[in-house]
C-alpha positions as CSV (number, residue, x, y, z in Angstrom):
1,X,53.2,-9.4,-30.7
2,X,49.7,-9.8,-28.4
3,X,49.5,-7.1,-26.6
4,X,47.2,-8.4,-23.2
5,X,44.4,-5.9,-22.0
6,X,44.8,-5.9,-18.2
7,X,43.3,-3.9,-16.0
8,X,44.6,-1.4,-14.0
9,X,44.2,-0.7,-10.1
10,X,42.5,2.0,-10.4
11,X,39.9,0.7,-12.7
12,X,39.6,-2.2,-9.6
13,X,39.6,1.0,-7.3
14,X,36.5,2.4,-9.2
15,X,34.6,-0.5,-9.4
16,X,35.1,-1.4,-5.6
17,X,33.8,2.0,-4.9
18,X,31.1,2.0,-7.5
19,X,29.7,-1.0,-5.7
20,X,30.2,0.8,-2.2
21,X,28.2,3.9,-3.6
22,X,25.5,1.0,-5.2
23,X,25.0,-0.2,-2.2
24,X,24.9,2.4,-0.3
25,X,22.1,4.1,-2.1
26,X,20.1,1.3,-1.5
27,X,20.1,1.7,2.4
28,X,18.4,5.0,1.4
29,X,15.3,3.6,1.1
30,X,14.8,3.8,5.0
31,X,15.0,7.2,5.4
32,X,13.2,8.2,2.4
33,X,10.2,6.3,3.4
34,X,9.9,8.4,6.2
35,X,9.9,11.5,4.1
36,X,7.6,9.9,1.8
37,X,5.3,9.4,4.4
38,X,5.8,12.7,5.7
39,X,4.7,14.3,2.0
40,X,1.5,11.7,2.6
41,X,0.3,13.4,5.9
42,X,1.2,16.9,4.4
43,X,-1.1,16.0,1.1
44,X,-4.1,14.8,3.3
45,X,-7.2,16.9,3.6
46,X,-7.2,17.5,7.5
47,X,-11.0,16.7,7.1
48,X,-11.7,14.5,10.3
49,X,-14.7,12.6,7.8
50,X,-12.1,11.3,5.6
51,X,-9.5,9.2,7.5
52,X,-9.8,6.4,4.6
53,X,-8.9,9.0,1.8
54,X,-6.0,10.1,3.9
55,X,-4.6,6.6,4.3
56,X,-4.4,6.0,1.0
57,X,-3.0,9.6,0.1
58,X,-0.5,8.5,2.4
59,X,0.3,4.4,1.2
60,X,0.3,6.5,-2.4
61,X,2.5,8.8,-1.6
62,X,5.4,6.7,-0.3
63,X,4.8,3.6,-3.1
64,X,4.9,6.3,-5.8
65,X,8.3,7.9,-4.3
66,X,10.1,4.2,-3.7
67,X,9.3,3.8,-7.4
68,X,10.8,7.1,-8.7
69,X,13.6,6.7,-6.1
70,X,14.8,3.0,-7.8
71,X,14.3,4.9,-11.1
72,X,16.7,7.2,-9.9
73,X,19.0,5.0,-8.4
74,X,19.0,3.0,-11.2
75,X,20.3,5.9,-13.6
76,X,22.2,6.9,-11.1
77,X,23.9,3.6,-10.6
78,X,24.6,3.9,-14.6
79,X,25.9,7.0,-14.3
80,X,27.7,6.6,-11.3
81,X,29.7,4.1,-12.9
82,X,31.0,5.7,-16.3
83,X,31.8,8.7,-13.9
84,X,34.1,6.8,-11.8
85,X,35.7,5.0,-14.5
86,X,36.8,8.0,-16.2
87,X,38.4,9.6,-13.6
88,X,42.3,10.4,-14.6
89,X,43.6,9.4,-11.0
90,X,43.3,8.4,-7.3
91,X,42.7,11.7,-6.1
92,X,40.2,12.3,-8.7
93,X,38.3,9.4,-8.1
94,X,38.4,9.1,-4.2
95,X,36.9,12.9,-4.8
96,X,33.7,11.8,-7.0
97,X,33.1,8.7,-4.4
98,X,33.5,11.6,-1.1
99,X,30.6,13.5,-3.4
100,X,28.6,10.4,-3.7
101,X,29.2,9.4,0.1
102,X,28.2,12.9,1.3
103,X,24.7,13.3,-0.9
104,X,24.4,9.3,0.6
105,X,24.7,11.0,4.2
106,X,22.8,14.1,3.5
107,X,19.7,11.9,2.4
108,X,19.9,9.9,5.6
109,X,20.4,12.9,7.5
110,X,17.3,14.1,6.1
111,X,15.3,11.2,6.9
112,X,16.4,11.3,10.3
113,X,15.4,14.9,10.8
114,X,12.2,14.5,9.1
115,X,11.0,11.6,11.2
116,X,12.3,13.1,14.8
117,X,9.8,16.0,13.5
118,X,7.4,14.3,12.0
119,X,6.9,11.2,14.8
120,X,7.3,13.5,18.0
């Protein structure tokens, strides 16, 4: 007797959301270069003779953070996926991706604060 492998809806369910929560982190990259930017003016010397060193404090700042950030997403994007995969059932897993969704909207809140501070 074969016995046929199939997939199950909630696997599908994870998946769908996994690639929900994928995607979503990557439209963090707005807001977090406006708080990478920020940290770039709060790391330059204030010293009116040294606009060029500032600038580039600045363009350092935020290239450095997109980097670690798509470090992080990456791992997290690995992660992210085991951890809604083993989730026992709908409730469980609709749980994880409202955790996911929520730090998603936190960040952008974040970025939103930051630059109505930073820019006004």
């Amino acid at each position: 007797m074969v016995f046929e492998e199939r997939f199950s809806w909630l696997s599908v369910l994870a998946t769908v959301l996994w690639l929900v929560a994928a995607i979503g982190g990557l439209t963090l990259i707005q807001p977090l270069l406006v708080v990478f930017f920020a940290v770039g003016q709060l790391l330059g010397s204030g010293d009116p003779t040294s606009v060029t060193e500032d600038k580039y404090r600045i363009i350092s700042a935020r290239y450095f953070g997109v980097f670690a950030y798509g470090a992080v997403w990456l791992a997290g994007v690995i992660f992210l996926n085991s951890w809604f995969l083993k989730a026992r059932n709908a409730a469980q897993l609709l749980l994880r991706f409202g955790i996911v969704i929520a730090g998603e909207a936190l960040v952008w809140g974040l970025g939103v604060l930051v630059q109505e501070l930073v820019m006004s």
